[in-house]
C-alpha positions as CSV (number, residue, x, y, z in Angstrom):
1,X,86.5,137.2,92.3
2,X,84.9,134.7,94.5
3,X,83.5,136.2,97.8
4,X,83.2,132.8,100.0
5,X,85.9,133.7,102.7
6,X,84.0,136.7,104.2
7,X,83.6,135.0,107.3
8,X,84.3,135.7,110.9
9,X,87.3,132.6,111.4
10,X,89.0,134.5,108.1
11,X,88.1,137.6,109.2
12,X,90.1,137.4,112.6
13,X,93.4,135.3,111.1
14,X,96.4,137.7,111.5
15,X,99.8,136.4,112.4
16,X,99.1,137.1,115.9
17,X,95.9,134.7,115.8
18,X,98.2,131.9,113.9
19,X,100.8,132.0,116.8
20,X,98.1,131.9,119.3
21,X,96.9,128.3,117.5
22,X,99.9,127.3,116.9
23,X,100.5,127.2,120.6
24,X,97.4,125.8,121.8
25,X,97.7,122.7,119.7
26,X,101.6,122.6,119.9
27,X,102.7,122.8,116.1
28,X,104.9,125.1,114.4
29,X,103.2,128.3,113.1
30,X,104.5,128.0,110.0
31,X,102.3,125.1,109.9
32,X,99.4,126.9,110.7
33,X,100.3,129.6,108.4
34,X,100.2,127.4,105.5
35,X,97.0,125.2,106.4
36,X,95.7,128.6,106.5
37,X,96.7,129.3,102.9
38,X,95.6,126.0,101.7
39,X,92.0,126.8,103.9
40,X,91.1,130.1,102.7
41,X,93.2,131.0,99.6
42,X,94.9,134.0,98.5
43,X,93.7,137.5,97.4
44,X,95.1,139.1,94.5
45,X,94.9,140.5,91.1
46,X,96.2,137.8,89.5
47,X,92.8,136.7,88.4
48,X,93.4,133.5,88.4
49,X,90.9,130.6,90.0
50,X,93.8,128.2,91.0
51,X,97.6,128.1,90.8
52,X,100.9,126.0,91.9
53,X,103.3,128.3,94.0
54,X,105.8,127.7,95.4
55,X,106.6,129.6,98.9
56,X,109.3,130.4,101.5
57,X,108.3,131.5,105.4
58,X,110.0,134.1,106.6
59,X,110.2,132.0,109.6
60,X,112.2,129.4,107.9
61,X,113.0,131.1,104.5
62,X,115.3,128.0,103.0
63,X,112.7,125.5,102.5
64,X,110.5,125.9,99.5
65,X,107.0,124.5,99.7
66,X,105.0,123.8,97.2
67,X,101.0,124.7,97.5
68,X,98.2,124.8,94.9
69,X,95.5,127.3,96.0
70,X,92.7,129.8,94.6
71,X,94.3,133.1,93.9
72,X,90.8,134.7,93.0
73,X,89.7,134.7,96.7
74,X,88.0,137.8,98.0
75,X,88.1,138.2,101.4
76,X,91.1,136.0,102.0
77,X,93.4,137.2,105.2
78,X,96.3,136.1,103.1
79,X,97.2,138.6,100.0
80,X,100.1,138.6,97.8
81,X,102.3,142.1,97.2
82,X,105.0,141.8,94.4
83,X,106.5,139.0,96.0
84,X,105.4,139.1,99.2
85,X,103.0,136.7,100.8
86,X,101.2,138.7,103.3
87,X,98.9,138.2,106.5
88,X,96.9,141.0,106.9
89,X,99.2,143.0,105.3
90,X,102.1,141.6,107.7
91,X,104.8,140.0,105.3
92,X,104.9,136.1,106.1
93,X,106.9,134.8,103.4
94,X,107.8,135.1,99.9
95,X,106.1,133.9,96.6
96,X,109.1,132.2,94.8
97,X,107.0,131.1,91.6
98,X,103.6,131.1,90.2
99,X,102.2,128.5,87.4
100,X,98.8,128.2,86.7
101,X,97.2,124.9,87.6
102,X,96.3,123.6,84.3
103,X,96.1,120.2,83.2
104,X,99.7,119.7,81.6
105,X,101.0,116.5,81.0
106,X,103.6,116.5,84.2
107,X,106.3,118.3,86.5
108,X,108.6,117.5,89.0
109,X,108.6,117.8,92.6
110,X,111.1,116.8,95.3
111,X,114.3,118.6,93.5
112,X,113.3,116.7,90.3
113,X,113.3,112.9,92.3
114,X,109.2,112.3,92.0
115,X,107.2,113.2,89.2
116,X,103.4,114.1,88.8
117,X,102.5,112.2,85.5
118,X,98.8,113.7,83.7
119,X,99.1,110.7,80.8
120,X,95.2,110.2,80.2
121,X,93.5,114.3,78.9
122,X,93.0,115.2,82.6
123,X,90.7,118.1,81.4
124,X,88.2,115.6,80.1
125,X,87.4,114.2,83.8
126,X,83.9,115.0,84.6
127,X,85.2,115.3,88.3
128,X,83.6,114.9,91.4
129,X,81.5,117.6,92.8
130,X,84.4,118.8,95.4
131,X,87.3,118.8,92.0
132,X,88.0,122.0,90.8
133,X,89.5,120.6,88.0
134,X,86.5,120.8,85.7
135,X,86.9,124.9,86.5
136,X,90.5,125.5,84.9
137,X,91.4,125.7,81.6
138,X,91.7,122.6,79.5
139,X,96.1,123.1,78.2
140,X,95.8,119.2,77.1
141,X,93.7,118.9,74.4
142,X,96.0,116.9,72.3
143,X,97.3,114.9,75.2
144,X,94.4,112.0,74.1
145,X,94.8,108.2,73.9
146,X,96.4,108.6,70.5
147,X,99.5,110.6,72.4
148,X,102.5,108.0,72.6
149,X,103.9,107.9,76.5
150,X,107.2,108.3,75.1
151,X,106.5,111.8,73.4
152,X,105.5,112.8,76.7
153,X,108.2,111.5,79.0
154,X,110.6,113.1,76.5
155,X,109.1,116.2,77.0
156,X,109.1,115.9,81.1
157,X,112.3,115.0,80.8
158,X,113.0,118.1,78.8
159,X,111.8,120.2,81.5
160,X,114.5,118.5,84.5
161,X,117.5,120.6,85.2
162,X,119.4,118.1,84.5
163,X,117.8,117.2,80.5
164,X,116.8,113.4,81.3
165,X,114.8,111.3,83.6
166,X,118.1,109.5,85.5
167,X,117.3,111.0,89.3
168,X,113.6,110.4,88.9
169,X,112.7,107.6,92.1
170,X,108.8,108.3,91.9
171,X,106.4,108.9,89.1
172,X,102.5,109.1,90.4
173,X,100.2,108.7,87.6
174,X,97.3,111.1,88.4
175,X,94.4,111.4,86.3
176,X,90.7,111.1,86.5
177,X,89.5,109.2,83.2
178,X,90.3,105.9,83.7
179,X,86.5,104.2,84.6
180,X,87.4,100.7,84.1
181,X,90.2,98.3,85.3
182,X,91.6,96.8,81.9
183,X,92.4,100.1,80.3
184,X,94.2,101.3,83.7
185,X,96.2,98.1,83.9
186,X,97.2,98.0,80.4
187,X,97.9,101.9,80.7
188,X,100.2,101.5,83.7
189,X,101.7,97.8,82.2
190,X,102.7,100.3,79.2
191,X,104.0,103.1,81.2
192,X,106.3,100.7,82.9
193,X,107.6,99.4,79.1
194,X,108.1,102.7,78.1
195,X,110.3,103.7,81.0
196,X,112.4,100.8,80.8
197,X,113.4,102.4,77.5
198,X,114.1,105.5,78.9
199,X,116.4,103.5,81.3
200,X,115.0,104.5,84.2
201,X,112.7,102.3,87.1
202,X,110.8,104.2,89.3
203,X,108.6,103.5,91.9
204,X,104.9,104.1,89.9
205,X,102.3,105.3,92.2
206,X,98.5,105.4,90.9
207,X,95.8,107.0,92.1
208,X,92.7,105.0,91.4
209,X,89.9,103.3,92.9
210,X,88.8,100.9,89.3
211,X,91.5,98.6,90.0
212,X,90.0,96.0,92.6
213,X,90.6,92.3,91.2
214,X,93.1,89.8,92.2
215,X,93.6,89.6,88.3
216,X,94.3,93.3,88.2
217,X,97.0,93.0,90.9
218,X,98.7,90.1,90.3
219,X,99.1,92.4,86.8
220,X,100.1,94.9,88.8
221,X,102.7,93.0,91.0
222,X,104.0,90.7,88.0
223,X,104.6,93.7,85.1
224,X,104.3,97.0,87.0
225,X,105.6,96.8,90.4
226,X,107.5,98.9,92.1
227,X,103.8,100.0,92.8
228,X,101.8,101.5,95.4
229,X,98.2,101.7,95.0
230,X,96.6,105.1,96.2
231,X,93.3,104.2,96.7
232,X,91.3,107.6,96.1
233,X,88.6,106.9,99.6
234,X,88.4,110.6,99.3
235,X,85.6,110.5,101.9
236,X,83.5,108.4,103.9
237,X,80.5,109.8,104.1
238,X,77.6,111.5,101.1
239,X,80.0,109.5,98.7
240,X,76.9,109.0,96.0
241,X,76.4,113.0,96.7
242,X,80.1,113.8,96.5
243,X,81.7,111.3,94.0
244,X,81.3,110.3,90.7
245,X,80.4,107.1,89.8
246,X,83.7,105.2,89.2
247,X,84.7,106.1,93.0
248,X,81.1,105.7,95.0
249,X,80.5,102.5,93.9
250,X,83.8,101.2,95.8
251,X,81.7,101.0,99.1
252,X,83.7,101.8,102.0
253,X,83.1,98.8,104.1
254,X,85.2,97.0,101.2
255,X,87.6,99.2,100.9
256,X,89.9,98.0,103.8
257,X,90.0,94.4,101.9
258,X,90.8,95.8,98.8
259,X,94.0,97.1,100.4
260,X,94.7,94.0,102.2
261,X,94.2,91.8,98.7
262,X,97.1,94.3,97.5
263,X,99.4,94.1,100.2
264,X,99.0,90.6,100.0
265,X,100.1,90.6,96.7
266,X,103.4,92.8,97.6
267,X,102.2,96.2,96.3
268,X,102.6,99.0,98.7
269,X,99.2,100.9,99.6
270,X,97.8,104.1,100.6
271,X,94.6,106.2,100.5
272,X,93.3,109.5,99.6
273,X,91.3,111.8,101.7
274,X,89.9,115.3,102.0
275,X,90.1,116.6,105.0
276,X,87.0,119.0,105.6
277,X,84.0,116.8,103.7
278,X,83.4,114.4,106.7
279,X,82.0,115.1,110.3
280,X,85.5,114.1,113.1
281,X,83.9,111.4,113.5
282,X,83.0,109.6,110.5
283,X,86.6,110.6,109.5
284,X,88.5,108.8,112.7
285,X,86.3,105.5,112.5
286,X,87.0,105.9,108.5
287,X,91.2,106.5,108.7
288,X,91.1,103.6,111.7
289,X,89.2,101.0,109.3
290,X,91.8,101.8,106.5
291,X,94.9,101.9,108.8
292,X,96.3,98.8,109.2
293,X,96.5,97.9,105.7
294,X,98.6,100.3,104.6
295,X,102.1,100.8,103.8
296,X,103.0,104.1,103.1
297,X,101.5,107.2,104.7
298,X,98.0,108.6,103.1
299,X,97.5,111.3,101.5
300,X,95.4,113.8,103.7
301,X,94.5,117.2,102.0
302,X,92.7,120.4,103.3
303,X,89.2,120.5,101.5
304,X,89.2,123.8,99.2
305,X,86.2,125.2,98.2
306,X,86.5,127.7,95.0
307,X,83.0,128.7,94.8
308,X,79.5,128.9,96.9
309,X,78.2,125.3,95.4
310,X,81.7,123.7,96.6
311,X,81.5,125.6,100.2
312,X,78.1,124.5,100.8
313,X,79.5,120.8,100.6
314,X,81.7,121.4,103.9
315,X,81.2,119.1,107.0
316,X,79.9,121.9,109.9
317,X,82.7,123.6,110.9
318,X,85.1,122.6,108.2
319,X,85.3,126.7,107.3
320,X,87.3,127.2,110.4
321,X,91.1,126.2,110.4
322,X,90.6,124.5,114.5
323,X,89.0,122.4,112.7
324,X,91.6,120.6,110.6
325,X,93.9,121.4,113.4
326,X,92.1,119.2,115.6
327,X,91.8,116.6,112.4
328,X,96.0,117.0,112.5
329,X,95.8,115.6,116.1
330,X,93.7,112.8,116.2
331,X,95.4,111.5,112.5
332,X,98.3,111.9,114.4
333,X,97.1,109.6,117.5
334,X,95.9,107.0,115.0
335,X,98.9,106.6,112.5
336,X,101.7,107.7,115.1
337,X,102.1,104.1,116.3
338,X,102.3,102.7,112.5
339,X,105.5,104.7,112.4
340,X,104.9,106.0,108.9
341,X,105.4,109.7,108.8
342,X,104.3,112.1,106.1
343,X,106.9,113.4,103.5
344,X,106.9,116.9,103.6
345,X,107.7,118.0,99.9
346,X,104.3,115.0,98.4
347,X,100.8,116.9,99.9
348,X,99.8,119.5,97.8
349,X,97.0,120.6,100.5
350,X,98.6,119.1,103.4
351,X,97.9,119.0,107.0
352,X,102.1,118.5,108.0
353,X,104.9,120.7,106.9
354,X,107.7,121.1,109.3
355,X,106.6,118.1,111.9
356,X,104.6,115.2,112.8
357,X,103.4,115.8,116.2
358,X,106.8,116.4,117.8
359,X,108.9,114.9,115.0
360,X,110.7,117.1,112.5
361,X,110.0,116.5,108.9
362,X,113.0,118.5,107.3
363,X,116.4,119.1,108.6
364,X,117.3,121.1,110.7
């Protein structure tokens, strides 16, 4: 079991502590309690490096959220009893389902409405240095380039409650092997066809940063669209250090023009980024260069770090949870005035659960 959470900011967390933030930066607890989870993972015996679960606070036990954390981490405040998520051996919420984080070929999320689509062998992504991917198991060794989209989308479809793909609104393609622009355009372009014949038309969301040409997105826009772009920034500082090769060499000074050239040509945009690898303020004057050009809220995640190599990549003081607390605040003051808000059910390591500053993101 990995030992990287004995540290004093995880050794004085208790429920007690977590209401005490939560008032001092004036958001919910059960915020707090589950950047905490995402922050410094979960003790148990269920020996397993990283999992999806899905989670109910006892302070608001009808809302299921969905989180993808270590479960092999020694030292972690946060344990899990039966079925009980504990802090500190206080019950905080129950453990509704456990499914280890493997590289299948898709699930649902948002009551079956938005999909998670792995199309491209996930498992044979080299990664960047912060990905834990490259530490799980490899479940899609036959899920090559050879493996027809439809066979898989009959499969995801096998999986909905309701047998078939009709209520699906979002698919986001995520997947780490596409190192070039022409295969990723004709991948998506494909993905499109293929859905039409399932009947359905979902917004496709891809995260990517090869796809940078005005050729690429008029593609994009004239055979793919609905589309957003998720441009994977991921950081904005040590990118040669921290990424590999297909993402540092997007620099970041062209990144906000790259999302401007797409809005321009009507897809929607958005942007990765890891909360945790970036000093506060290399990450403010990064989010503020990327802000006005795009059009649906980014995705922000809480950096994870599932073994000593991964810790030791931390911006100082990214091992404490004030940190990304503080990081919550000053996002907040930047994108507030966009109006775009966070959906609460799409971060898997997310920094917003039940609201936006002052705003609720569920009902009541």
């Amino acid at each position: 079991m990995e030992t990287l959470f004995l540290r004093p900011d995880a050794q004085r967390m208790s429920l007690a502590y977590a209401e005490e933030l939560a008032a001092r930066y004036r958001v919910p607890v059960g915020d707090v309690l589950l950047i905490g989870v995402n922050l410094f993972g979960i003790d148990s015996d269920r020996g397993r490096r990283r999992a999806r679960l899905q989670v109910a606070l006892a302070v608001n036990p009808q809302v299921n959220w969905q989180v993808i954390v270590p479960l092999n981490a020694s030292g972690s405040p946060f344990t899990i009893i039966g079925d009980e998520l504990r802090l500190g051996g206080v019950p905080v919420g129950t453990v509704r389902r456990i499914d280890a984080d493997e590289a299948v070929g898709g699930y649902f999320r948002n009551d079956g409405r938005a999909a998670t689509l792995n199309p491209n062998a996930r498992s044979r992504c080299v990664g960047c240095a912060f990905c834990p991917n490259t530490l799980e198991a490899a479940a899609d060794p036959r899920m090559a380039e050879d493996r027809k989209l439809g066979d898989l989308l009959r499969a995801l479809a096998s999986q909905h409650p309701a047998g078939d793909l009709a209520q699906l609104e979002e698919i986001t393609v995520s997947t780490g092997c596409f190192e070039r622009e022409r295969p990723a355009v004709d991948h998506l372009v494909s993905l499109r066809s293929v859905l039409a014949q399932f009947g359905v038309a979902p917004r496709i969301g891809f995260l990517t940063s090869v796809i940078s040409t005005p050729t690429g997105l008029a593609t994009l826009r004239d055979r793919v669209a609905p589309f957003v772009l998720r441009l994977t920034a991921e950081c904005f500082t040590r990118r040669d250090l921290l990424l590999k090769s297909s993402k540092a060499r997007l620099q970041v000074d062209a990144m906000p023009g790259l999302l401007r050239e797409a809005r321009e040509a009507g897809l929607g945009t958005s942007f990765t980024c890891i909360v945790g690898l970036d000093d506060m303020e290399s990450l403010q004057l990064g989010i503020a260069s990327l802000a006005p050009y795009v059009s649906e809220f980014p995705n922000f995640q809480v950096y994870q770090a599932h073994n000593a190599i991964m810790a030791g990549l931390r911006a100082a003081g990214a091992d404490h949870l004030e940190f990304y607390l503080r990081a919550r605040a000053r996002i907040e003051a930047m994108l507030g005035p966009t109006g775009l808000r966070p959906a609460a059910w799409e971060g898997y390591r997310s920094l917003w659960y039940f609201t936006f500053a002052d705003e609720p993101l569920i009902a009541a």
